[in-house]
N, C-alpha and C positions, 0 to 999 in steps of 0.2 A: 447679883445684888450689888449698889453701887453705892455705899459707903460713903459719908461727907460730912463736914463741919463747916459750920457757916456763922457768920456774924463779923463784928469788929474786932479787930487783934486780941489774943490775949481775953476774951468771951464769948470764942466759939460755941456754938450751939450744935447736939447732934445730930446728923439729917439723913435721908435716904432719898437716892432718887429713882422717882415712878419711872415705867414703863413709858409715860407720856414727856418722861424727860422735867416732871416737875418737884421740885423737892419738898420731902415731907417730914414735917418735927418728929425728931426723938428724944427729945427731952423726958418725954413720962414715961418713956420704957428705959434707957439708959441715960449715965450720966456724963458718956463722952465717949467719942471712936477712939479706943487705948486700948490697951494689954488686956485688959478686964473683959473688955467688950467682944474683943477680938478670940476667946477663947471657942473651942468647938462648938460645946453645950452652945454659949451666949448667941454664934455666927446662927445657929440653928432654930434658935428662938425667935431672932428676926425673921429667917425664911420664913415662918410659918405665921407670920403677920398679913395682914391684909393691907398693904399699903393707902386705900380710900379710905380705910379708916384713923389713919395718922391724919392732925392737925396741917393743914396745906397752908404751906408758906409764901407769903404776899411781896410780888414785887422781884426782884433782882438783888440779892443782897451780897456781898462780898463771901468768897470761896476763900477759905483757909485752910491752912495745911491739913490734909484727909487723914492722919494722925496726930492725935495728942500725945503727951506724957512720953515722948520718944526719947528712950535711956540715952542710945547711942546707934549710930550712921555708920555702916561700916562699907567704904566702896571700893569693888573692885576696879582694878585699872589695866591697862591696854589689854582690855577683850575681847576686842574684835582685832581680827585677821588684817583685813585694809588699814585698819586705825594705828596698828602696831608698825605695817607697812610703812604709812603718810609719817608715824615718829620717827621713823629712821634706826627703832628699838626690834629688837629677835622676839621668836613669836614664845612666850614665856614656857615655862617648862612645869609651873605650878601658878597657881593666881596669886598673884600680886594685890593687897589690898591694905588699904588705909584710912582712916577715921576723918568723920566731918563732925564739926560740933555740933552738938544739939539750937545752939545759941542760931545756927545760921539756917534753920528751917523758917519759912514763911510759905506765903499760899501761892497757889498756884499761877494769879494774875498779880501779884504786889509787884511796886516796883523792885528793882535789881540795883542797889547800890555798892556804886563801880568805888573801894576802897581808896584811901587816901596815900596820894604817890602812886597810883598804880597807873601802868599804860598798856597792860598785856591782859586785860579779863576777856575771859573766853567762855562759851558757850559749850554746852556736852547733856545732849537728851539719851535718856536712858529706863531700862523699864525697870523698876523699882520692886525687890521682893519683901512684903509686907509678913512678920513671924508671928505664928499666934499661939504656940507654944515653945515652952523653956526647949531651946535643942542643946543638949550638949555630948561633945563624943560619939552621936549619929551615924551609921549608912548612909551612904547614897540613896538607898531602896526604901528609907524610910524619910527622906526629906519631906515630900510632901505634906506628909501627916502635920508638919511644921507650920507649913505656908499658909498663912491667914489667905492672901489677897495678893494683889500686884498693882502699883500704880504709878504715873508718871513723875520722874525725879529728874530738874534742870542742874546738874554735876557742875556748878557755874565755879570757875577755877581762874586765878592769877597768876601767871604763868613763871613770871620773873620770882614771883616769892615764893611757888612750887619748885624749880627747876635751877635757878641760880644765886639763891640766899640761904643754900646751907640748909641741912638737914632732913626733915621728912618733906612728903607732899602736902602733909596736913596742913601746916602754914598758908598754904596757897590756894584750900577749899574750904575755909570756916570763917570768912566774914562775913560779918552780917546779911542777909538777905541771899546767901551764894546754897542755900537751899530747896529751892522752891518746889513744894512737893504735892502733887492730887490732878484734875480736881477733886476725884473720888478715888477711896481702894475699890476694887472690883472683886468679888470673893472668888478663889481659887476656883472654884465647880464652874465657873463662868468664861473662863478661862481655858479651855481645855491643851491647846498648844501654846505656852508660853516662848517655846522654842522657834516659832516661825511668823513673828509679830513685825509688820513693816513699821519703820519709827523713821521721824524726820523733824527738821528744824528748816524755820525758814530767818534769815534776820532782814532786817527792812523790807520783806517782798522775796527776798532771792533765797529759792534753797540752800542749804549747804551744806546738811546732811540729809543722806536718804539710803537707807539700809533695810537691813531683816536678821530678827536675833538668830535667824540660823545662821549668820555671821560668827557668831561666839567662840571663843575657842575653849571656854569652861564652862557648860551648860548651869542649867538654873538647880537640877537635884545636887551638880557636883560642887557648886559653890556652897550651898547652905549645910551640907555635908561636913566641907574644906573648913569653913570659918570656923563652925563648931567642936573643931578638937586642936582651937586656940583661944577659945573665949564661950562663954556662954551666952545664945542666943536666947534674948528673953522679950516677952510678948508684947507687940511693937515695937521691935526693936525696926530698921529699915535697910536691907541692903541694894545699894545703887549697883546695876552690873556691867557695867562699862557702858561707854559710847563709840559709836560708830566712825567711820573715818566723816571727814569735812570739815571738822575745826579748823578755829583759826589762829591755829598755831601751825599746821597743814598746808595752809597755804604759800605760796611762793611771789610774792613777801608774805610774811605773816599776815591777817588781815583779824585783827580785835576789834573789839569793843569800841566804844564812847558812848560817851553822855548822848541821849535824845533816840539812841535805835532803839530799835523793837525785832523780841524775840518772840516765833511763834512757833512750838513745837507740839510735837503729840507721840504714844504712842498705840496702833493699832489696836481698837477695843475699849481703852482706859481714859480717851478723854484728851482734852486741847487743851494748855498753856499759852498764855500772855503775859508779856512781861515788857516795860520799858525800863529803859538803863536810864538811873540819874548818880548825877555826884554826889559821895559823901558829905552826910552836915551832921554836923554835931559834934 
């Protein structure tokens, strides 16, 4: 089942999409892809819908983040093997993880706006663990029971204001637009190896990352496990699980961002992102 909100910013509507790859209104059955929605009972409810009989949506309309009402963003960082490699950082000994603001989620095609002062924005596709019940203090053996869904998360990160202006990472992955999340969740049962999912990025045309989450060095039950007995995971909440090597911080010169590229990523199962970079206004 693939999960989606559609419309103008800020008046998402809630969608599902058919088997035929066409999306269908959910507005008279629920009132938005959130916590609420995303519980067991509610995931199950929809299963047993008939998709042809949902209202069919006319046209191509703008894809918005495939969760609402997202408390908080919690991403893990250097999780891949290579990626921790390409940093020049040791392969960690517990997961490493840090807060994106809520403020900087947008959808999955909006543009990417490259912050002001910034010369270092970078790119980081990752496969997105979507929660659909409260976890806290959890097993390993019981995460899943947790996991609403899974879906595609652009980790879009400012390297100079993560890494040499002092203090957390955070700074450096919560501006505006540096969340771009969907197109759809894809419900957990759909899913069956989260663990062995090939993900890649392209910017202007050229690969630059191309991996597989059996890259990871902290699997998906032991992450939602880990976070959970430091914070309480509550439903829709979103964690990003790292990215794979080929950033462009990775490269030799570095090689970022500007105004006018285009990023195109995916990962296996969950769907394709677009995005072009423009300059901050406003």
């Amino acid at each position: 089942m693939k999960l989606l909100r559609y419309g103008p910013a800020g008046q998402e509507k809630p969608g599902l999409l058919d088997r035929d790859g066409k999306i269908r209104d959910l507005s008279g059955v629920v009132r938005d892809i959130n916590g609420e929605t995303l519980a067991p009972a509610s995931l199950d409810r929809l299963r047993r819908l008939d998709p042809t009989t949902l209202p069919l949506v006319s046209g191509t309309p703008r894809l918005g983040p495939c969760v609402g009402s997202v408390s908080k963003i919690v991403a893990i960082g250097l999780n891949y093997r290579l990626h921790a490699e390409e940093a020049g950082a040791p392969i960690p000994k517990e997961p490493i993880f840090f807060m994106k603001a809520p403020s900087s989620i947008c959808g999955p095609d909006d543009d990417v706006m490259i912050p002001k002062g910034s010369v270092k924005t970078d790119y980081e596709v990752e496969l997105g663990i979507v929660i659909g019940t409260t976890a806290r203090y959890i097993g390993v053996h019981d995460a899943q029971k947790h996991i609403a869904g899974y879906c595609v998360v652009n980790d879009v990160s400012e390297r100079e204001f993560q890494i040499e202006r002092g203090g957390q990472w955070t700074k450096g992955k919560s501006a505006d637009s540096f969340c771009p999340m969907g197109p759809w969740m894809v419900s957990a049962d759909e899913v069956p190896n989260p663990g062995a999912l090939q993900l890649w990025t392209d910017v202007n045309g050229e690969r630059r990352q191309n991996s597989n989450t059996s890259d990871l060095i902290f699997g998906i039950d032991h992450i939602v496990s880990y976070v959970s007995h430091f914070m309480t995971l509550l439903p829709g909440d979103v964690i990003p699980t790292g990215t794979p090597s080929g950033v462009g911080l990775g490269f030799k010169p570095p090689n970022f961002l500007k105004a006018g590229d285009r990023m195109r990523l995916s990962v296996e199962g969950l769907g394709e992102q677009n995005q072009r970079l423009v300059p901050f206004e406003g």
